[in-house]
C-alpha positions in Angstrom: -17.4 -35.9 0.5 -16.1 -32.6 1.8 -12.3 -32.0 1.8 -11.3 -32.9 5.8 -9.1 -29.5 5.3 -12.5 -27.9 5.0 -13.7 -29.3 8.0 -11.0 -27.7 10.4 -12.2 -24.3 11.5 -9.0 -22.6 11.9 -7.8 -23.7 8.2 -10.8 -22.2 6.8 -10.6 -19.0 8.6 -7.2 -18.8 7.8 -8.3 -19.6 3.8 -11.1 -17.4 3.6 -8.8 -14.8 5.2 -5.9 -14.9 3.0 -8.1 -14.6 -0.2 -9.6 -11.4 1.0 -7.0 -9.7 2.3 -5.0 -10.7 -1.1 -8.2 -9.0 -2.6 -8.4 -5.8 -1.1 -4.4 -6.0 -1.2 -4.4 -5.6 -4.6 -7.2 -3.0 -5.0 -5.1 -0.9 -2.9 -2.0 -1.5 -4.7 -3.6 0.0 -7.6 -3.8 3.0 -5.9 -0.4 2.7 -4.6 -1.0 2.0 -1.4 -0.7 -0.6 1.6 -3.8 -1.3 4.0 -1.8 -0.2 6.3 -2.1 3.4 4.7 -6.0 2.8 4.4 -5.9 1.9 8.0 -4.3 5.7 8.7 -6.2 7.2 6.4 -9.7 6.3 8.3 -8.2 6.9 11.5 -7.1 10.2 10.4 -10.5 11.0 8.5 -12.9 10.8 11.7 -10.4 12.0 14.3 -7.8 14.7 12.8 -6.3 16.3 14.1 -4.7 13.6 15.4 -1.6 12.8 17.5 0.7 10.2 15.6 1.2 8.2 18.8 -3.0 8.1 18.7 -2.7 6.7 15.3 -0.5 4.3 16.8 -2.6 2.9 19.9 -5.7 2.7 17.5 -4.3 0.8 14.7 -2.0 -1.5 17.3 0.9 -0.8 15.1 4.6 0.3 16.2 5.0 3.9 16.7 8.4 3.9 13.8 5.7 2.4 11.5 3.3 4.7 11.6 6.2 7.6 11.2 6.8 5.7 8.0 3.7 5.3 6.8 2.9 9.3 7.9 5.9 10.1 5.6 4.7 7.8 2.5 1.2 9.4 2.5 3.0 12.7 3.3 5.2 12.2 0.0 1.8 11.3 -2.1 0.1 14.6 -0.5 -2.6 12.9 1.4 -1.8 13.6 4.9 -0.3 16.7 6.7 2.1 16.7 9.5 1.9 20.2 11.9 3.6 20.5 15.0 1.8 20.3 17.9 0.8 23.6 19.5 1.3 22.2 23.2 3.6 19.2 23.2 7.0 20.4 21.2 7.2 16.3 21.2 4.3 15.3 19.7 3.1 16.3 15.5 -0.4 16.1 14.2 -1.9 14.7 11.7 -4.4 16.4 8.9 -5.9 15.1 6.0 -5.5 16.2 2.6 -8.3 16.9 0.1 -6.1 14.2 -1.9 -6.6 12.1 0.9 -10.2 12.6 0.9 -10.3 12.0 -2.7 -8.4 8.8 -2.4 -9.9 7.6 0.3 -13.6 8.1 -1.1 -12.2 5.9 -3.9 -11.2 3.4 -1.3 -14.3 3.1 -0.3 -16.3 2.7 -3.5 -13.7 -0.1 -4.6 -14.2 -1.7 -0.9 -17.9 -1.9 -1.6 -17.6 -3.8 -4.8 -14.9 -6.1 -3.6 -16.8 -6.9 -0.5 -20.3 -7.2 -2.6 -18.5 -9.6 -4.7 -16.3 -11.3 -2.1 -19.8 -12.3 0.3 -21.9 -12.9 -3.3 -22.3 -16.4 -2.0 -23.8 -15.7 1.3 -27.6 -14.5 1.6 -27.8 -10.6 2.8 -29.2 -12.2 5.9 -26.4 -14.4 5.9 -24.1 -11.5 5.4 -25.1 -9.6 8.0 -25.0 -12.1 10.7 -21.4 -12.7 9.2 -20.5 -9.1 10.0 -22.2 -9.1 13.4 -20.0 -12.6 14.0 -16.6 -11.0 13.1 -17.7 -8.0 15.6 -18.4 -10.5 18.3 -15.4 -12.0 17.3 -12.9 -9.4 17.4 -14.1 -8.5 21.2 -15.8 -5.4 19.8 -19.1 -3.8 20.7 -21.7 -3.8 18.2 
């Protein structure tokens, strides 16, 4: 007989949830990094250059925290922060070739966590998963 904790939704979201963020938590860690950095580090890769309040809005994370986490990538030489040539206020944000590099790594280590984290589910099966946690999140497909 299944466990009843297993039978509650919300527990088993939560569950499955916890073990892969504690997954790809770690991976990161071995880079030295948070997945908050990771986070940046995309958002930076596809947009830069980019405004750090931008970063902010698009990663729904505090403006001070993103200035912290601009200075520890900074520190590790995988971001750059220039003034803005308009808005005396406002810095923007470049990637690094470090960055690139790291976050290429990132990447390659996501795509083994994730094959082995979803080895239980069909590729059918993990492709409807994907296009349910889209739904989900109130994102278009």
């Amino acid at each position: 007989m299944l466990n009843p904790l297993f039978q509650n939704t919300g527990f088993l979201l939560s569950m499955v949830a916890a073990q892969a963020t504690k997954i790809y938590e770690d991976a990161v860690a071995e880079m030295g990094l948070h997945p908050h950095h990771i986070g940046l580090l995309e958002v930076v890769s596809t947009q830069q250059p980019i405004v750090q309040s931008r970063i902010a809005e698009q990663l729904a994370i505090f403006k001070p925290v993103i200035v912290t986490l601009v200075n520890e990538l900074e520190a590790k030489s995988l971001v750059q922060r220039q003034p803005h040539p308009t808005d005396k206020r406002a810095f923007e944000i470049y990637l690094q070739p470090k960055g690139a590099q790291i976050l290429a790594k990132i990447h390659q280590a996501s795509a083994t966590i994730l094959a082995e984290f979803l080895s239980p589910l069909t590729d059918s099966e993990q492709k409807q998963f994907h296009a349910n946690l889209i739904k989900l999140s109130g994102q278009k497909n």
